[in-house]
C-alpha positions, 0 to 999 in steps of 0.5 A, spaced: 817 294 633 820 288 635 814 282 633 817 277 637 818 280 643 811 283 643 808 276 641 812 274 648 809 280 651 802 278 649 802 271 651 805 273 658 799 277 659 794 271 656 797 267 662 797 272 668 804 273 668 804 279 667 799 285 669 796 290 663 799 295 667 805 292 666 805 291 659 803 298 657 810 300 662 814 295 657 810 298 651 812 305 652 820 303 651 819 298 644 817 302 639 821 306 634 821 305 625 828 306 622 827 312 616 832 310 610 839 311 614 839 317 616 833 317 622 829 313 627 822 315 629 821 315 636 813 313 635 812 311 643 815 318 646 808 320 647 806 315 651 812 316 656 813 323 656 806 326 654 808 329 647 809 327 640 817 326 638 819 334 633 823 334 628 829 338 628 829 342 622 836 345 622 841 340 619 835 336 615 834 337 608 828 338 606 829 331 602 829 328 609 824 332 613 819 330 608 820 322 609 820 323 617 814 327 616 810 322 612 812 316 615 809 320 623 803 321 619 803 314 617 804 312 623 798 316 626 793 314 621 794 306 623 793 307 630 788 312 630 791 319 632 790 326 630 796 329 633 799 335 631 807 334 627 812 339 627 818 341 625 823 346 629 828 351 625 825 351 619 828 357 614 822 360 609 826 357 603 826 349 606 819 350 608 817 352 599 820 345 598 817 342 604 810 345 602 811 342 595 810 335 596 806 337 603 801 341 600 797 342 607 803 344 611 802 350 615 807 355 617 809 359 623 815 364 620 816 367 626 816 362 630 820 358 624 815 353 625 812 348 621 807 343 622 801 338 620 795 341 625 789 337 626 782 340 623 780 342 630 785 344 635 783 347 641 786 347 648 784 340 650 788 341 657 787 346 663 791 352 665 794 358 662 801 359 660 802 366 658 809 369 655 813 375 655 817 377 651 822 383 653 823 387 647 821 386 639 828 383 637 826 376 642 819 375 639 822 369 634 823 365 640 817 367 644 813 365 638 817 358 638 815 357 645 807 360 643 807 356 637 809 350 640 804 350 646 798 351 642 800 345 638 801 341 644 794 342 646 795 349 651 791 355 651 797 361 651 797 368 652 802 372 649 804 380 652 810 381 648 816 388 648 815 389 656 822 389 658 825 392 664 828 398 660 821 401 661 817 397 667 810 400 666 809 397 660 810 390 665 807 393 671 800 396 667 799 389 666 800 386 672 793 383 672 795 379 665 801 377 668 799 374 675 793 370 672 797 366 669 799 359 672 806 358 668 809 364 665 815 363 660 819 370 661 824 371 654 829 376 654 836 378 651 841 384 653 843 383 660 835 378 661 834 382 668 826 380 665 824 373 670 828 376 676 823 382 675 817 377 674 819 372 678 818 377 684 811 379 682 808 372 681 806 365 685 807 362 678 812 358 676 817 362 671 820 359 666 826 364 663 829 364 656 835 367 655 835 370 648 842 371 642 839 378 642 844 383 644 851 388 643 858 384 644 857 384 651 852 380 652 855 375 649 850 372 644 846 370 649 851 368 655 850 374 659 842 374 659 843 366 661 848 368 667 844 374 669 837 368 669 841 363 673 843 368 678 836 371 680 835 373 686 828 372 685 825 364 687 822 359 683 825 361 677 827 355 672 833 357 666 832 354 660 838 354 655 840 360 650 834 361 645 830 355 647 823 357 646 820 350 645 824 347 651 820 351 655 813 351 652 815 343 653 817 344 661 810 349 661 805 343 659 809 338 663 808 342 669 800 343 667 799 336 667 804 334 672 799 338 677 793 335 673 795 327 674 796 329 682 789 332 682 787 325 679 793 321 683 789 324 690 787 320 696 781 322 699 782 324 706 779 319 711 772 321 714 773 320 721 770 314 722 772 308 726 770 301 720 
C-alpha cells in the first residue's frame, strides 16, 4: 500500500473532507503486495468482491506457490483474519512439495485442491447450494465446486452420478434437489443435465459443462453449447470445467439476496405525520 496516499486519505477524513464511508470505498482499490517478480496479491478482493483472492495453481511452481501462500497468511495474522487460503489445479506431486515446507496444508485430491482451513470452519452464511453432477467421470469438477463452497463459508449438498441416461435416479430425489436455494448442475457428454433440472425447480441453475466426453463431444464444447442453448429459463452457463467459478457466482447470489434482506425499506404505516 502506497503510505502516502493513505496519510492523505487519513487526514482528509481527520477534516471532514471525507466521509468513513467514502474512504472504506478508496480503501477496497489500494491494497496489493509485490511477491518476488513473478506475482501481486490482491489483499483487498475480499472487501470488494466478498472472497479472498485463489491462487492458480497450474503453471505455478511449487517454489512460487509457497511464497504466494506465506505472504497471504502473513497478511491475515497482521490484520487479524482467519479466512481460508486456496490454491486451485493442484496435482498429488506438487501438493508432496508444497506440504514439505506447508506441514498444515490440507488436500482435497478430487477436487485438485489445497488449502490453509481455519480450526473451526463452519457454514457462517444462509442458504443451500446443492450440487449434481451427472456421471461418476464429472465428479473432479463437482468437488471443485463443493470444495470451494465450504471454504468459502457455505453449507454444500452433493448428489452425485444422476444423469439423464438414467432419469429416476434424478427424479427419486426431487425432494433434495427442490430444497436447494442455488444448484450447481455438472455434466459432460451431450450436458442435457441443467436443461432437466432447470425445469424442475425455482432456484437458480448455475451449469457446468465438463471435458468429459467421445470425440464428439469436443472436449467440452458440445455440453457447453447444449448448456447455453437450454430451453429451460433461469440457467446461467459457466465455462467448460469451471467448477470453482461456479461455487464463486453460487455464494454472490446467496449474499446478494442476504444484503437485499438487510438494504429493505420498511413499508410505510399508513399513517399521515
Amino acid at each position: 500500500m502506497n503510505q502516502e496516499i493513505l496519510q492523505k486519505l487519513l487526514e482528509s477524513v481527520a477534516a471532514g473532507q471525507t466521509t468513513p464511508n467514502e474512504a472504506l470505498g478508496k480503501l477496497k482499490h489500494f491494497d496489493f503486495e509485490a511477491v518476488g517478480e513473478f506475482a501481486k496479491i490482491d489483499h483487498h478482493r475480499n472487501l470488494r468482491n466478498g472472497f479472498p483472492e485463489v491462487i492458480w495453481g497450474s503453471g505455478k511452481t511449487p517454489e512460487q506457490i509457497v511464497q504466494i501462500i506465506e505472504a497471504m497468511k502473513r497478511k491475515n495474522q497482521e490484520v487479524g483474519q482467519d479466512l481460508p487460503i486456496m490454491a486451485t489445479l493442484i496435482e498429488p506431486e506438487v501438493f508432496t512439495q508444497l506440504q514439505a515446507q506447508l506441514p498444515t496444508l490440507k488436500y482435497y485430491p478430487r477436487a485438485k485442491i489445497c488449502a490453509l482451513v481455519p480450526e473451526n470452519l463452519e457454514p457462517k452464511y444462509p442458504g443451500l447450494i446443492t450440487v449434481i453432477s451427472a456421471g461418476t467421470a464429472d465428479l473432479p469438477v463437482a468437488e471443485q465446486a463443493a470444495i470451494t463452497a465450504e471454504l468459502s463459508g457455505f453449507q454444500v449438498n452433493r448428489l452425485w452420478d444422476v444423469g439423464v441416461a438414467g432419469l429416476h435416479r434424478l427424479l427419486s430425489n426431487l425432494p433434495i434437489i427442490t430444497q436447494a436455494d442455488v444448484l450447481i448442475v455438472v455434466a459432460g457428454m451431450e450436458g442435457a443435465l441443467p436443461s432437466v433440472v432447470g425445469g424442475l425447480v425455482d432456484s437458480p441453475v448455475i451449469a457446468v459443462p465438463t471435458s468429459v466426453g467421445y470425440g464428439a463431444s469436443f472436449n467440452g464444447v458440445a455440453p457447453l453449447l447444449t448448456m447455453l442453448n437450454s430451453c429451460a429459463s433461469g440457467i446461467g452457463v459457466m465455462n467448460i470445467d469451471n467448477g470453482f467459478g461456479a461455487a464463486i457466482l453460487a455464494g454472490k447470489i446467496l449474499r446478494t439476496v442476504q444484503k437485499l434482506k438487510r438494504n429493505t425499506i420498511p413499508k410505510p404505516s399508513g399513517k399521515n405525520l
